[in-house]
Backbone bond lengths (Angstrom), bond angles and torsions (degrees), N, CA, C in turn:
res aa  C-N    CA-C-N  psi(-1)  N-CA   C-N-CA  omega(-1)  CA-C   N-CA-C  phi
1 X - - - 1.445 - - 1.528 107.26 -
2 X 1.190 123.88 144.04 1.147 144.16 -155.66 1.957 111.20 -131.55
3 X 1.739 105.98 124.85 1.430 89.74 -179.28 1.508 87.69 -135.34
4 X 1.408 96.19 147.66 1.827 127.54 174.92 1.428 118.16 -119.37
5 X 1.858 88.36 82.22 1.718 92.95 171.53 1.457 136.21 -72.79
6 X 1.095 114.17 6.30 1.542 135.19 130.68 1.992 100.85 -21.19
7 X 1.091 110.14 -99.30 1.395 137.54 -167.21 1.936 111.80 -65.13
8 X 1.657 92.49 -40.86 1.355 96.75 -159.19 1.764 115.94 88.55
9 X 1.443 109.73 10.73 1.718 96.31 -176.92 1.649 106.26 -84.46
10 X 1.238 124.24 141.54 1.826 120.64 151.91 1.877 95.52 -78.27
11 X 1.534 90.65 155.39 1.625 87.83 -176.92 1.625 100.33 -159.86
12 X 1.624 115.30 155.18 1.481 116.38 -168.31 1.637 95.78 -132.94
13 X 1.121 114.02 146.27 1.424 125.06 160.83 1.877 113.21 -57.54
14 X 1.310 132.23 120.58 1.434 113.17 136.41 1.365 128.63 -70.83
15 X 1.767 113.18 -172.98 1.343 132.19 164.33 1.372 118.48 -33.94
16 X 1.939 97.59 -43.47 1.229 103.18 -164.30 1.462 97.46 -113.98
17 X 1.429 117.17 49.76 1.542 120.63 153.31 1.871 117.20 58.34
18 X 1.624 97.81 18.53 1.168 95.88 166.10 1.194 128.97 -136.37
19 X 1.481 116.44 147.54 1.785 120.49 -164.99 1.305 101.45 -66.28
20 X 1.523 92.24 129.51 1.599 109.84 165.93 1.736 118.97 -116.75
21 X 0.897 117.54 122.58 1.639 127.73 -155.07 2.074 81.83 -60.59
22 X 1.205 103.88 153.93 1.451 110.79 -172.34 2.390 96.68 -125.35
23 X 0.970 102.75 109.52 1.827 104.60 -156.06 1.766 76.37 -95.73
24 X 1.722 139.24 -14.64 1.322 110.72 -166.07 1.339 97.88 -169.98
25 X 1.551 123.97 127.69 1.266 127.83 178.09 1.707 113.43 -108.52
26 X 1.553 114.80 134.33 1.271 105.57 170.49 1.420 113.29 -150.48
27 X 1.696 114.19 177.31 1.501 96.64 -173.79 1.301 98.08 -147.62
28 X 1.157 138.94 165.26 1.546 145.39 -154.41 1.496 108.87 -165.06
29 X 1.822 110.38 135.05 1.353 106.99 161.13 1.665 125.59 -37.49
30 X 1.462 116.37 164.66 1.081 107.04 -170.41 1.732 83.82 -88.65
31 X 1.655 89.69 170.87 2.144 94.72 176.83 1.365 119.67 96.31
32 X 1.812 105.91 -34.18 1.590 118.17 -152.56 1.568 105.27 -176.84
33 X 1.409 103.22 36.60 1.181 117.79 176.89 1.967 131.48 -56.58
34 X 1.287 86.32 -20.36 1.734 96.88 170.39 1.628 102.83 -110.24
35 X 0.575 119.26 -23.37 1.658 112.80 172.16 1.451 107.34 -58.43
36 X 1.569 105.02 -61.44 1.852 109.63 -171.42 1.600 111.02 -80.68
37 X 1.345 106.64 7.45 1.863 118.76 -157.26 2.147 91.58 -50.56
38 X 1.321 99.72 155.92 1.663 113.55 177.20 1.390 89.70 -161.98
39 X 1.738 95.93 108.38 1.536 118.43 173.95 1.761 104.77 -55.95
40 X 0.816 114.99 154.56 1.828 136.64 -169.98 1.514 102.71 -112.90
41 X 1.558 141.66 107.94 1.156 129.54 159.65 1.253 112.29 -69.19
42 X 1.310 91.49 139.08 1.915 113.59 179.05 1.601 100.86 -113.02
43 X 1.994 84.81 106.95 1.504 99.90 -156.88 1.971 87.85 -108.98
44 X 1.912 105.62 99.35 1.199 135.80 157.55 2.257 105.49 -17.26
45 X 1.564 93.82 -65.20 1.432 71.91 -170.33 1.578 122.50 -96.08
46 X 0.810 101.16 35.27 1.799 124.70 175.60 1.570 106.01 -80.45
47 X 1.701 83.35 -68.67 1.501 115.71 -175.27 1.444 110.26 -52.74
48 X 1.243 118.74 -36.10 1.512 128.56 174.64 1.807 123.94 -60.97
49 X 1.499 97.51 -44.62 1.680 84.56 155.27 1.588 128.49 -112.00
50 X 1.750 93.88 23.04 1.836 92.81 160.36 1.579 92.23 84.58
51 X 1.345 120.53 59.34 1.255 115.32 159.94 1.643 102.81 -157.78
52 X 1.228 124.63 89.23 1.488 140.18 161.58 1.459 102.83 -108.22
53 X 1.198 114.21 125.89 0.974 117.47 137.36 1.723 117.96 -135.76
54 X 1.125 123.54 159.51 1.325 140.17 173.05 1.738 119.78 -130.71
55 X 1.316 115.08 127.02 1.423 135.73 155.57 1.212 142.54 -99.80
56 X 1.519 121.83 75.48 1.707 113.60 174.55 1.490 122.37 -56.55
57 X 1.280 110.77 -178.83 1.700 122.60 177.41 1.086 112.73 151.29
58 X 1.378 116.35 145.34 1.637 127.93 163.33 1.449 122.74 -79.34
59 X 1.297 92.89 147.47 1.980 96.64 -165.14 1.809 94.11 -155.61
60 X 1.048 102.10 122.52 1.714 108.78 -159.61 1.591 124.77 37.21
61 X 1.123 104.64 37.97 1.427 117.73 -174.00 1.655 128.77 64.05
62 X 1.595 104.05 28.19 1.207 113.74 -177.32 1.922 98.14 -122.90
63 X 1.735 104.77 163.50 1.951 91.53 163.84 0.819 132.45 -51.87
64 X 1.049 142.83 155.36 1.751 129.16 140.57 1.133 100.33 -145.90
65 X 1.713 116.57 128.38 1.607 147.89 -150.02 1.590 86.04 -135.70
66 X 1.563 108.16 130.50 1.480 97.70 136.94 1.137 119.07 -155.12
């Protein structure tokens, strides 16, 4: 994923090699991945000097992202 603090967009490559603006990130157990899904803030001024990172995992059998 790709961000342009220019604009402020997050952005992903397709198939066909072109950026597609990304409006919402999330992540889900495997099996039942939209059921357990926990949206990810896409924190703009992080992203601005190149420091995102993100960590999923299970913790009593629920997500936990941070």
């Amino acid at each position: 994923m790709w961000f342009d603090p220019k604009t402020g967009t997050f952005a992903i490559l397709n198939d066909k090699r072109e950026n597609l603006p990304v409006e919402r990130l999330w992540c889900g157990l495997a099996g039942h991945a939209y059921t357990s899904r926990v949206q990810i803030a896409l924190d703009r001024a992080s992203a601005a000097k190149g420091q995102v990172a993100v960590t999923c995992g299970s913790a009593d059998g629920r997500l936990a992202c941070r």
